[in-house]
MARMILO-92057 format. One record per residue: residue number from 0; residue in three letters; x, y, z of N, C-alpha, C in turn. Coordinates in nm, 3 decimals, always signed. Each point is the difference from the previous one (the first is absolute). Layout:
% MARMILO-92057
<node seq="NUM" type="Ala" n_c1="X" n_c2="Y" n_c3="Z" ca_c1="X" ca_c2="Y" ca_c3="Z" c_c1="X" c_c2="Y" c_c3="Z"/>
...
//
This chain:
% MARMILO-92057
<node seq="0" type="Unk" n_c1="+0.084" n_c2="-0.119" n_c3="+0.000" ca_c1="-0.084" ca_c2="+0.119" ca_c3="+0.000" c_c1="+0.089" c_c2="+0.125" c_c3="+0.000"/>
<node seq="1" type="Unk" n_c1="-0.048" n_c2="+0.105" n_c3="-0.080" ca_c1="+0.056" ca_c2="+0.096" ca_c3="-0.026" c_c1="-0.052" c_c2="+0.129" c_c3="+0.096"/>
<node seq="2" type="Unk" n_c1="+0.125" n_c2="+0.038" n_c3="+0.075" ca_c1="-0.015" ca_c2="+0.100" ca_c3="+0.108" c_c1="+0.008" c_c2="+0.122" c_c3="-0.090"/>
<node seq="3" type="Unk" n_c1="-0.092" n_c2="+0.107" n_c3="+0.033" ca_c1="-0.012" ca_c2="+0.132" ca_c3="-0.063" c_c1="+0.062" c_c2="+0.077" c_c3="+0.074"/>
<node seq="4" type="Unk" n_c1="+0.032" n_c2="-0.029" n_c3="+0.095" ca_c1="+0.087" ca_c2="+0.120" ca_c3="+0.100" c_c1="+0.168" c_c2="-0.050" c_c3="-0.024"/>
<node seq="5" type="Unk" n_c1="+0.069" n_c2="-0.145" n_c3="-0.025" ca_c1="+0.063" ca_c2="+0.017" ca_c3="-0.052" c_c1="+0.108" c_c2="+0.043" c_c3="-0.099"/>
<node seq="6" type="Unk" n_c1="+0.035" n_c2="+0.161" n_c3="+0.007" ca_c1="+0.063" ca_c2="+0.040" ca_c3="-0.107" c_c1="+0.131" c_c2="+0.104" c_c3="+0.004"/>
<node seq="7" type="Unk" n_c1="+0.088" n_c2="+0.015" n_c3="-0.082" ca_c1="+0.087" ca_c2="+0.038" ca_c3="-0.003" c_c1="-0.064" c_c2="+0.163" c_c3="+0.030"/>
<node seq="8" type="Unk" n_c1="+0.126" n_c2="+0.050" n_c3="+0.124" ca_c1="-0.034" ca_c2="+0.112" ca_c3="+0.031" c_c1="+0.134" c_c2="+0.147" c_c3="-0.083"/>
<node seq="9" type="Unk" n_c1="+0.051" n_c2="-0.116" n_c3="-0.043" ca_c1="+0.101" ca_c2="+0.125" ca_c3="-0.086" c_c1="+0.008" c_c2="+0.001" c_c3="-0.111"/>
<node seq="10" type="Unk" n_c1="-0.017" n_c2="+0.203" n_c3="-0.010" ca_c1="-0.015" ca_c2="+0.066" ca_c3="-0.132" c_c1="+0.110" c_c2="+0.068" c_c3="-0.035"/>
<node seq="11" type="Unk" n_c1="+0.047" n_c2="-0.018" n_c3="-0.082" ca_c1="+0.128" ca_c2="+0.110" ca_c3="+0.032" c_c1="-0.040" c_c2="+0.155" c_c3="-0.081"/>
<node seq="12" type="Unk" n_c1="-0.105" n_c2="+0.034" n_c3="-0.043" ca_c1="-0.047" ca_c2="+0.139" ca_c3="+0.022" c_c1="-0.049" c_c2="+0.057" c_c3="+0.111"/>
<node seq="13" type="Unk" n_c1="-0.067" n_c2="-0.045" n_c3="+0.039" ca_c1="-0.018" ca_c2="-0.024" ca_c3="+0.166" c_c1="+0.118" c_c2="+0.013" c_c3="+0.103"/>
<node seq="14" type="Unk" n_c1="+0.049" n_c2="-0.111" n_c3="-0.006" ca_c1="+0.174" ca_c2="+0.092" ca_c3="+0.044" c_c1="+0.060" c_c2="+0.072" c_c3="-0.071"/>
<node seq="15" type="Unk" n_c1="-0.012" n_c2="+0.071" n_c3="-0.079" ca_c1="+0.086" ca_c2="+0.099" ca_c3="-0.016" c_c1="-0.055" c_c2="+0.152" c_c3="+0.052"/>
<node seq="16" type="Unk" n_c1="-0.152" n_c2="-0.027" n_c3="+0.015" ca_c1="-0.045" ca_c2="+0.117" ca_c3="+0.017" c_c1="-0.039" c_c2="-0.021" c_c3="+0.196"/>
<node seq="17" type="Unk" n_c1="+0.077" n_c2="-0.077" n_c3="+0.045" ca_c1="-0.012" ca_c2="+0.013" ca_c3="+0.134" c_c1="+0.177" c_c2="-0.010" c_c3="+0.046"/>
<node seq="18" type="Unk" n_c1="+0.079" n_c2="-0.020" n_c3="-0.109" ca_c1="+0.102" ca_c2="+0.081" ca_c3="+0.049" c_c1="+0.015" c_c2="+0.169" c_c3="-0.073"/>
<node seq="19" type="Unk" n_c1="-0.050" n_c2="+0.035" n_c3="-0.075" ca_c1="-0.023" ca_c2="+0.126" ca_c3="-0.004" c_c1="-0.030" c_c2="+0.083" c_c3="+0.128"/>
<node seq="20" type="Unk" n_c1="-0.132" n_c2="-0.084" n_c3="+0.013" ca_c1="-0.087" ca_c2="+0.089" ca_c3="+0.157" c_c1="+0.071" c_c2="-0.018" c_c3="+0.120"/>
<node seq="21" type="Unk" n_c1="+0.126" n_c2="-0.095" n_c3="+0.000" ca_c1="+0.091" ca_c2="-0.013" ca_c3="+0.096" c_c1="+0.091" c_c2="+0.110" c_c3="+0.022"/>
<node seq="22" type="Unk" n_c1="+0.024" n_c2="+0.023" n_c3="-0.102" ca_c1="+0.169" ca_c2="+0.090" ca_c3="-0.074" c_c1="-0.123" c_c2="+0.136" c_c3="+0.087"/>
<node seq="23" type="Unk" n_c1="-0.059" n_c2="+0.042" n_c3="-0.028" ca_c1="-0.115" ca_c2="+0.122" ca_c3="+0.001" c_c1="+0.015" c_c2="+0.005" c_c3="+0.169"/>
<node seq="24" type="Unk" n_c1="-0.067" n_c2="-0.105" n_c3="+0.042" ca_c1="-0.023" ca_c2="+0.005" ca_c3="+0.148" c_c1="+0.144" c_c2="+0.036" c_c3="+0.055"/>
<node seq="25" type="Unk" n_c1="+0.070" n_c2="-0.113" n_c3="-0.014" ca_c1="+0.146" ca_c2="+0.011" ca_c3="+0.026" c_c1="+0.084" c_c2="+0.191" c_c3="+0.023"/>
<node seq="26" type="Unk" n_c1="-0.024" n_c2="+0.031" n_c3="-0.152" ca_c1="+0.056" ca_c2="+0.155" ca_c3="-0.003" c_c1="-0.097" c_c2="+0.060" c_c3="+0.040"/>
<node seq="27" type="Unk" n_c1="-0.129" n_c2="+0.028" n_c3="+0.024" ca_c1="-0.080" ca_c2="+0.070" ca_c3="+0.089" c_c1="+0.039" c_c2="+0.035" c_c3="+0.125"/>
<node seq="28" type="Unk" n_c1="+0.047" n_c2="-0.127" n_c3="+0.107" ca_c1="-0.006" ca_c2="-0.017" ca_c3="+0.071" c_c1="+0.109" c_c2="+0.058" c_c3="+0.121"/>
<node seq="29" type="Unk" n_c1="+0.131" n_c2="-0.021" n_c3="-0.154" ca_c1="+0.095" ca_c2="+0.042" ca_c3="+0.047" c_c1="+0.007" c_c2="+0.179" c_c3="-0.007"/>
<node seq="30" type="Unk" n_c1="-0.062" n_c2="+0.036" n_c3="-0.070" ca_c1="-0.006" ca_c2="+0.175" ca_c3="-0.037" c_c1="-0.047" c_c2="+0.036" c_c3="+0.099"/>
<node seq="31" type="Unk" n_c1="+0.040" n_c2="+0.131" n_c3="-0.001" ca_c1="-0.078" ca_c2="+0.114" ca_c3="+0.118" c_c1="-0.066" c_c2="+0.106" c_c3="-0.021"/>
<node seq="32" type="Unk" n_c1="-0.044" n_c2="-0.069" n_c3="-0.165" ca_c1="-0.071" ca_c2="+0.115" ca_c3="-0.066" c_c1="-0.100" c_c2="-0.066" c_c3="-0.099"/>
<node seq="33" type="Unk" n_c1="-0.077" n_c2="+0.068" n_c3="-0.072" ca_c1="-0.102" ca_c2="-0.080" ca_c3="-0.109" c_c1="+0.099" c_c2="-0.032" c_c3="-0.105"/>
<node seq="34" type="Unk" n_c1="-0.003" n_c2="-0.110" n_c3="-0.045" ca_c1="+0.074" ca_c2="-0.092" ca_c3="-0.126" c_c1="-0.089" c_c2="+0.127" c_c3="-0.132"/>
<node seq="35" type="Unk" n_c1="+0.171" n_c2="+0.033" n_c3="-0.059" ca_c1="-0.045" ca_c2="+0.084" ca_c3="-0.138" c_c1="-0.073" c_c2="-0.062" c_c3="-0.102"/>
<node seq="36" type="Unk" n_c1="-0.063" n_c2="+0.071" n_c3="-0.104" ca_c1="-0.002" ca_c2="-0.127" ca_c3="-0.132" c_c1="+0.163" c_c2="-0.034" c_c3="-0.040"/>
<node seq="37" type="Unk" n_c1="+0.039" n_c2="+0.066" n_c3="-0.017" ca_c1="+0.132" ca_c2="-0.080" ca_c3="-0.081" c_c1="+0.032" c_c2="-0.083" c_c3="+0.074"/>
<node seq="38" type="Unk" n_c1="+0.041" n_c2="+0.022" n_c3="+0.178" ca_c1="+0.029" ca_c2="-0.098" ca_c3="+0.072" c_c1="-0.080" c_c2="-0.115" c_c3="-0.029"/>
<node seq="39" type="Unk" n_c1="-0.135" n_c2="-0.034" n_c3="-0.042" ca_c1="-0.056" ca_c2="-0.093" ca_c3="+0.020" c_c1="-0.036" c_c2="-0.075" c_c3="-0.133"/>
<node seq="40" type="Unk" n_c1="+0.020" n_c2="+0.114" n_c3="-0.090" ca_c1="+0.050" ca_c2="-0.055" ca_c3="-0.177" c_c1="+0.108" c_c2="-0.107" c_c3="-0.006"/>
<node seq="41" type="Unk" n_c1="+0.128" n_c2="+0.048" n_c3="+0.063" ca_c1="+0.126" ca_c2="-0.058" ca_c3="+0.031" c_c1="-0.033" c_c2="-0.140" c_c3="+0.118"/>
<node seq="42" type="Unk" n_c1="-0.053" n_c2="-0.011" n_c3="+0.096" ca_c1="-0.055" ca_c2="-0.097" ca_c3="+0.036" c_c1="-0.057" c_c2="-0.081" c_c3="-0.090"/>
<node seq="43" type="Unk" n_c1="-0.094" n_c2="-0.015" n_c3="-0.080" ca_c1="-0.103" ca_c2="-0.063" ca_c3="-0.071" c_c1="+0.102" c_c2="-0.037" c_c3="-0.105"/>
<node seq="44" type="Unk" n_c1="+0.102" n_c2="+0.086" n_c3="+0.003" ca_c1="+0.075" ca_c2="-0.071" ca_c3="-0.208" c_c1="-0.079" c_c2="+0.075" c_c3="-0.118"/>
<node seq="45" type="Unk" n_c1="-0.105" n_c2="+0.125" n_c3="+0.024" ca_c1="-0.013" ca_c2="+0.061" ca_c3="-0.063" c_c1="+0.066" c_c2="+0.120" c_c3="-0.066"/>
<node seq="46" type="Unk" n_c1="+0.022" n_c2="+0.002" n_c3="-0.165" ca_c1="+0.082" ca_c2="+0.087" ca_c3="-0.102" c_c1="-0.108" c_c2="+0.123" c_c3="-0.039"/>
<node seq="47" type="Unk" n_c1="+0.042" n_c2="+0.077" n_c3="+0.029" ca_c1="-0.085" ca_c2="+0.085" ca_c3="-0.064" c_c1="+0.031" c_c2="+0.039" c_c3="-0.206"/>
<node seq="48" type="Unk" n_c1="-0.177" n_c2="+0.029" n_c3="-0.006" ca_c1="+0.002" ca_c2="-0.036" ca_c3="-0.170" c_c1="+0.028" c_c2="+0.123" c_c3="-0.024"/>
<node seq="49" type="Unk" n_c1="+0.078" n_c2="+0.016" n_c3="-0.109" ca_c1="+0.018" ca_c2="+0.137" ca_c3="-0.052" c_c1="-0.135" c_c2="+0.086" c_c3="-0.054"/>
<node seq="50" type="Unk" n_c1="-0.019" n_c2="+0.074" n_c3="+0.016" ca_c1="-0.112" ca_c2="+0.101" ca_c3="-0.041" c_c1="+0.009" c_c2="+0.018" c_c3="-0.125"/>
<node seq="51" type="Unk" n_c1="-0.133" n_c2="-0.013" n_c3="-0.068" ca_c1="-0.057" ca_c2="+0.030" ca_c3="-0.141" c_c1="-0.033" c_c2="+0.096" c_c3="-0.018"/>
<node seq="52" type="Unk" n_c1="+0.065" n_c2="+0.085" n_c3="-0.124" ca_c1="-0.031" ca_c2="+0.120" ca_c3="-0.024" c_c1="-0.154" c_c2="+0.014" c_c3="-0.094"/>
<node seq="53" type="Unk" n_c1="-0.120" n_c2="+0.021" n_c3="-0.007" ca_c1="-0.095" ca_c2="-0.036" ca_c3="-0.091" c_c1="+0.012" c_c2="+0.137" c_c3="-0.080"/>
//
């Protein structure tokens, strides 16, 4: 018989986006001030896109 609660609990998008929210908590925690955007761009591994001139 096949158990439905049986199942693999790892995602690895899922972990990646709960070591993200780690990295976040982590440097939050340690600051003594509100986390910048860039600070938290640079956390995340986010590049900023160059701007389109229309």
């Amino acid at each position: 018989m096949h158990d439905q609660f049986d199942v693999t609990l790892e995602d690895a998008d899922l972990l990646g986006e709960v070591e993200l929210t780690t990295n976040l908590i982590i440097a939050a925690s340690e600051s003594d001030e509100h986390l910048s955007d860039d600070e938290i761009d640079r956390i995340l591994g986010v590049t900023p896109q160059p701007r389109r001139e229309d």
